[in-house]
N, C-alpha and C positions, 0 to 999 in steps of 0.2 A: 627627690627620688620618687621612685612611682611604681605600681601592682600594674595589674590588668587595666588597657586603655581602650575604650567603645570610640569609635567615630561612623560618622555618617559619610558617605564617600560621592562625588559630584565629579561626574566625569564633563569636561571644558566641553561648551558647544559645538568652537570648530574639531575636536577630536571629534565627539559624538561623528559630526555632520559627514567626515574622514571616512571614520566607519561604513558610516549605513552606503557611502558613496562607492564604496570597496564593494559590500558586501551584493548591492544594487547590479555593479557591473559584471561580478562573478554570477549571478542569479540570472543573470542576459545570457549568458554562456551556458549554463546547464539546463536553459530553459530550449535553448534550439538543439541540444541533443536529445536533452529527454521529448520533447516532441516528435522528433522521430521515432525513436523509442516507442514511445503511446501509439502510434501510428502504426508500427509493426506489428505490434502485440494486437492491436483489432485486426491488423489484416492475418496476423498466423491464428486468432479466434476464429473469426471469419470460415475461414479453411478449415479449423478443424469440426468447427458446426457444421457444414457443408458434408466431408466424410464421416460425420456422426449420423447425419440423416441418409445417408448413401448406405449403409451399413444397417442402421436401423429397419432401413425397406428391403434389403435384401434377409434379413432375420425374418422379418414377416411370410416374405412369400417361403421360404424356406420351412417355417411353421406347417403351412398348407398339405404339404406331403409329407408325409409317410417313409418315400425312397431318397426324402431330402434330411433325414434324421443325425447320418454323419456332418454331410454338407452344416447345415445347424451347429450342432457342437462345435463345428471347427471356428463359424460366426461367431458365437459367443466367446471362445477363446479369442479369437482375433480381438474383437472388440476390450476385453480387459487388458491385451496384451496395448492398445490403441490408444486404452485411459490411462495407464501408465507413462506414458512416452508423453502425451500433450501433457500429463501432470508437472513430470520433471523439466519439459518445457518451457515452462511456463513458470516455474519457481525460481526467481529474478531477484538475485540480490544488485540493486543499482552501484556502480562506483561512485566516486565522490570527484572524479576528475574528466572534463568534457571528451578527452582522447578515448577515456577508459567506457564511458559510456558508449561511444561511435561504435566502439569493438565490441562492444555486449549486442545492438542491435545489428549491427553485419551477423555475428553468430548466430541470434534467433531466427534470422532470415534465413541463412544458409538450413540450420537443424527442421524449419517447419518444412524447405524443400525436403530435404532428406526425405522426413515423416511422410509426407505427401507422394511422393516419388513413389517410396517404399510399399507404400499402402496402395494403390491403384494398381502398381505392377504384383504385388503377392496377393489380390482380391482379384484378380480378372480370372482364372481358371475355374474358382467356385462361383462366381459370378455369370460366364458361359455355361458353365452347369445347371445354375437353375433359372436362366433363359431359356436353355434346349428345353428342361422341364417343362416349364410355363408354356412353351410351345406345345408339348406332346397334347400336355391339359387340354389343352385349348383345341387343339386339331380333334381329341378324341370327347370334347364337348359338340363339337358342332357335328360331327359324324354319329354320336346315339341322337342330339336333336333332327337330325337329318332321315335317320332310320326309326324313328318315333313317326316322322309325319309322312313316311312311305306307308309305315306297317298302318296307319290310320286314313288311307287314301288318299291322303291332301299334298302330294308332294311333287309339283309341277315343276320337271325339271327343264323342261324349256321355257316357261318363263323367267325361270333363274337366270339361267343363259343369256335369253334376251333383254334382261335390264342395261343399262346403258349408265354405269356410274360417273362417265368422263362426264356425258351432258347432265345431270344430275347434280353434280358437284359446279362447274362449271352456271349454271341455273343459280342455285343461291349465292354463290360468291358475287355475281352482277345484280343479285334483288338490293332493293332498300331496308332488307329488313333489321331491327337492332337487336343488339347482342341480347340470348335471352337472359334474365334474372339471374337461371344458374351460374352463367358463364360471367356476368359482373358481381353476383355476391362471392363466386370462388375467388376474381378478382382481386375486390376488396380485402376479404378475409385474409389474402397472401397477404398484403401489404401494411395488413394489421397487423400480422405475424411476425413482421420484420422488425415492426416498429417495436414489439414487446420484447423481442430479442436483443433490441438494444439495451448495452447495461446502462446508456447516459440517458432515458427514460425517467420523468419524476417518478414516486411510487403512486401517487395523489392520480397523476396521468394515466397511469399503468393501469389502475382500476378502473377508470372513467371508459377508455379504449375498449377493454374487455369485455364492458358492459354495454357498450357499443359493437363489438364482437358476434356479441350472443342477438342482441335486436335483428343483425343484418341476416343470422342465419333462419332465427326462428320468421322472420318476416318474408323470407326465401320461400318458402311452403305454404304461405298465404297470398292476402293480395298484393297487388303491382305496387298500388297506391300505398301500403303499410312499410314495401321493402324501401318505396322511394324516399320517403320520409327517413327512414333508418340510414339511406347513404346520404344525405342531405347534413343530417346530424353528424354523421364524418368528416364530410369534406368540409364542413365550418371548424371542428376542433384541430382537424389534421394539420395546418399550418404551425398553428400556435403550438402543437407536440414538437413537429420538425425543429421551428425557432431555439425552442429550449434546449433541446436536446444539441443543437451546435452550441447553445451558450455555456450548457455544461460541460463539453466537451472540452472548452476553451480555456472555463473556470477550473478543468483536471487537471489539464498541462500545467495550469500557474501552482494548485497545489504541489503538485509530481515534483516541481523544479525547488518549491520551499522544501518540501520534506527531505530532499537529498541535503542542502543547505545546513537543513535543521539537526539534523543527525552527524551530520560532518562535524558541528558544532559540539555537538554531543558527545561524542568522540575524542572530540581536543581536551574537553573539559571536564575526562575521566581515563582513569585509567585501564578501564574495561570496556575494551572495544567491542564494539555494535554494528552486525549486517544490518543494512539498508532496506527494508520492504515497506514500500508505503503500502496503501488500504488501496484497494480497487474498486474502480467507480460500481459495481452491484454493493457494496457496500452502503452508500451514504444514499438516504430514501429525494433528497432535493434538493436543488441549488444555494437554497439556503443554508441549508446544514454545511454543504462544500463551501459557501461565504466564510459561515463560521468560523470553520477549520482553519483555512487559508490564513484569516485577521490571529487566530491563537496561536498557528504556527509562526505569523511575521513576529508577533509581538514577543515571543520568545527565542526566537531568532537574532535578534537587535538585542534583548538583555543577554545572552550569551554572547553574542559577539562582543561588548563592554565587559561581562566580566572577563571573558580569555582575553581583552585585552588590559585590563588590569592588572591580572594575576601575572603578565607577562612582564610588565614595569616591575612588579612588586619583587618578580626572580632577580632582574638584571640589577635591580637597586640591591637588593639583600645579598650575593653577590658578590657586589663590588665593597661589602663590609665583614667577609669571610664566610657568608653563609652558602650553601649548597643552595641549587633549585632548590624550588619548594614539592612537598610530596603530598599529594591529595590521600586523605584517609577516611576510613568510615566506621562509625561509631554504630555497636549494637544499639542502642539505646533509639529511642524516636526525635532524633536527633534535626530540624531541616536545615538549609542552608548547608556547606561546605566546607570542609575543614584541611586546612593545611598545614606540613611541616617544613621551616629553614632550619636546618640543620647546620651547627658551623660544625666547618671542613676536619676538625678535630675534638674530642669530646664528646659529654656525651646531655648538652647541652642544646638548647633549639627554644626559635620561638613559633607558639600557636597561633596562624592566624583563624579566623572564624570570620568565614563571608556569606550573610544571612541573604534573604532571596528580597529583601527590597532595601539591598545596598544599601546595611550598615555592615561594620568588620570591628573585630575585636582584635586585640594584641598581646599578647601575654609570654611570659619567661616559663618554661618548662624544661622536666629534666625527660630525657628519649632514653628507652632503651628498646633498639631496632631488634629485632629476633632474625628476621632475613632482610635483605635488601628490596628482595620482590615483595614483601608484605606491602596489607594495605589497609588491614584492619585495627583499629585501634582501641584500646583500654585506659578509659583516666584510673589513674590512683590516686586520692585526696590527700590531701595531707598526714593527715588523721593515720595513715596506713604506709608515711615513710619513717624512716629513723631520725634522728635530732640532727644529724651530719648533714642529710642529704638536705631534709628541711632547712636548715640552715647555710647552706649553698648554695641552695635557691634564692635565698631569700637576698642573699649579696649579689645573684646574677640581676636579679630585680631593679635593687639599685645602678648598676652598670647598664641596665637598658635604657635609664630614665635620661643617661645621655647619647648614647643614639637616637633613640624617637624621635625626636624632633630633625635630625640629619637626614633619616630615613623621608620623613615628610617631606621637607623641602626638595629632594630630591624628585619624588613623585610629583611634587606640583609641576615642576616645569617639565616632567613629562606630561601634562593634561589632566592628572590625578590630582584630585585637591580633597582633601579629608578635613570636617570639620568636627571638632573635638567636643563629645559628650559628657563623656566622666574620663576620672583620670584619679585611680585609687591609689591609696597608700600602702606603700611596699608592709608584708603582713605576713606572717607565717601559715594563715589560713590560705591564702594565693600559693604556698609550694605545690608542685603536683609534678607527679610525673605521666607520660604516654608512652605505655608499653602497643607500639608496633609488633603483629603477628599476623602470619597468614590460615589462624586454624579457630578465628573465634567466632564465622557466620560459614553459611554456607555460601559457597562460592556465584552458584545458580542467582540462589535468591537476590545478593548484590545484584547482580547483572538486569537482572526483570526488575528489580526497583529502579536501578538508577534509569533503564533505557523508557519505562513508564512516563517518570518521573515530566510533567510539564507536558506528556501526549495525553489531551485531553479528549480526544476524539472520541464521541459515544460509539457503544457497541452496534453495529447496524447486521450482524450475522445473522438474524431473523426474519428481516422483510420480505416483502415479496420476491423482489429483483434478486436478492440473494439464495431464494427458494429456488427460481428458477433457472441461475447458472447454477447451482450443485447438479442440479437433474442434469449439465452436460455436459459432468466431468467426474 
């Protein structure tokens, strides 16, 4: 006869190999839709950075006047009305199935036309508006400078007349001459711009650029010979930015498709489902951190996919010996590893298994008493705290296990389960217990944020730069 049984549990190579072969070929399949996906979401960014900055220039000149003060207000309502719509856009719970993803990005394509549509055709009326304005400005600019340099004698209006700008323009367009400074360091600076805008930009990059940024401009207003040197210093880092930022881009998709993977998994192997949002590349400051992620997300990925296939022998065995599935439970206590109840189909009898996070599993005889069906929280009672009855029918279920056990193992070896046995205690009145199953003994939240945490090791990167600078454009 026998108490509480420890073993250490060794899943067979060619299962292992099964596995990861499975889980390799599914990862192929969610990797070419969430690629598209990533694909869409920068080009619906894209667009809505473009009518961020469309909008933004029209708030400015709107600023300017005085007869522009409704027009204004109506801008800044637009624009909150603008941050809303790309917000809810843009908040992407991924599916876990390649059809279901295809259908999430057709959608965000379709919703950013929408937005785009939307936005261009309800901004053109206030936008003709403070056109005509800027025009009026500008006409009744050059008519007091006009009337400035009559009422001062200097105001030759036939020679105005007789300028010739067709030959004039025509003249420098056929010179040799090159671009001045201003019009390459504006140049530059856009394209520096672009680059910062990128969220797959290192952060280490991002500062080196900017500080690069600033040389081009302030070396603008000085000599030839100081600007040149400053775009000289550009065009040597700019390749090696460009590179990176495709190699990061490459290394998102591969994270993008583990995290869907990883979470799917996550999900099987609780009974509190979890939406899908991975991190977004402003989040993680360099390639390396996204390395990281990637190798912690596979390597818990492959122990999830072994234990949900485990735990799935362990049902179809236990089963086929009168016990129900097994039911996952969670212990107030600081409890790690996983806990399970087989419950036989009548009674009120069950055994506990206990599967710790580097594959060992316990087994033991317990008495249940289920409060609901949906519960999922669980209460040990020690011995100490039953009555002599109950303690004492445990204590005989105890012995009635000590022959199954070994039935139960054989049986999982030749499914690819092979448990090798550490301790093997003596049936004991101190081993009675029971597990009272309830749904009112944690808060229901707090479970949910533990368990979907639990194994996402991903540092907070909400601070950096990169992440500084998409909030400002959203």
């Amino acid at each position: 006869m026998s108490g509480p049984k420890d073993h250490d549990i060794v899943l067979e190579q060619r299962r292992r190999a099964k596995l990861e072969r499975l889980r390799q070929e599914r990862l192929r399949k969610i990797r070419e839709e969430t690629d598209r996906l990533n694909n869409q979401i920068t080009k619906s960014k894209t667009q809505f950075d473009s009518i961020d900055k469309h909008l933004s220039s029209l708030i400015v000149l709107a600023e300017k006047s005085e007869e522009m003060s409704n027009t204004h207000s109506r801008l800044c309502k637009i624009r909150q009305s603008h941050k809303e719509k790309i917000i809810k856009a843009l908040e992407i719970n991924v599916p876990i199935e390649p059809e279901d993803i295809s259908k999430r990005t057709n959608n965000l394509m379709q919703i950013t036309q929408n937005i785009v549509n939307d936005y261009y055709t309800g901004i053109k009326i206030l936008e003709d508006r403070i056109i005509e304005n800027e025009k009026l400005i500008k006409d009744q600019k050059e008519r007091d400078e006009l009337s400035k340099k009559l009422a001062a004698g200097t105001g030759k209006i036939g020679e105005i007349q007789d300028f010739n700008f067709t030959a004039a323009i025509n003249k420098i367009e056929n010179s040799n001459i090159e671009k001045s400074v201003e019009e390459k360091a504006r140049q530059l600076l856009l394209e520096i711009e672009e680059l910062i805008n990128s969220e797959s930009i290192q952060e280490s990059e991002m500062q080196t650029v900017l500080q690069i940024a600033n040389n081009i401009y302030v070396t603008a207003f000085e000599s030839e010979k100081g600007f040149k040197t400053a775009e000289i210093q550009y065009n040597i880092i700019k390749p090696d930015v460009i590179k990176n930022i495709e190699i990061f881009d490459d290394l998102y998709n591969d994270y993008y498709a583990e995290y869907v993977i990883f979470l799917d998994l996550i999900n099987k192997s609780t009974s509190v489902p979890n939406s899908i949002t991975p991190k977004e590349k402003y989040e993680f400051e360099s390639i390396c951190d996204l390395e990281q992620e990637i190798a912690n997300l596979t390597n818990e990925s492959k122990m999830l996919t072994e234990k949900i296939y485990i735990r799935e022998q362990i049902d179809e065995v236990m089963k086929e010996y009168g016990y129900n599935v097994s039911k996952e439970i969670v212990f107030g206590e600081d409890h790690e590893g996983s806990h399970f109840i087989c419950r036989q189909e009548s009674g009120d009898t069950g055994i506990h298994i206990y599967m710790s996070g580097d594959k060992q599993i316990m087994m033991e005889i317990v008495g249940v008493d289920a409060r609901s069906e949906d519960a999922n929280y669980g209460i040990m009672v020690a011995s100490s705290d039953l009555d002599e009855t109950e303690k004492n029918r445990l204590l005989d279920e105890q012995g009635s296990f000590c022959e199954l056990h070994p039935k139960i193992l054989e049986e999982l070896a030749e499914r690819g389960v092979v448990f090798n046995m550490n301790s093997k205690k003596e049936p004991n009145l101190r081993y009675s217990k029971r597990i009272v199953i309830t749904d009112t003994f944690v808060d229901s939240a707090a479970v949910k944020s533990e368990l979907i945490n639990k194994g996402n090791v991903r540092p907070d990167r909400a601070k950096n730069k990169k992440a500084q600078l998409r909030a400002l454009k959203i």
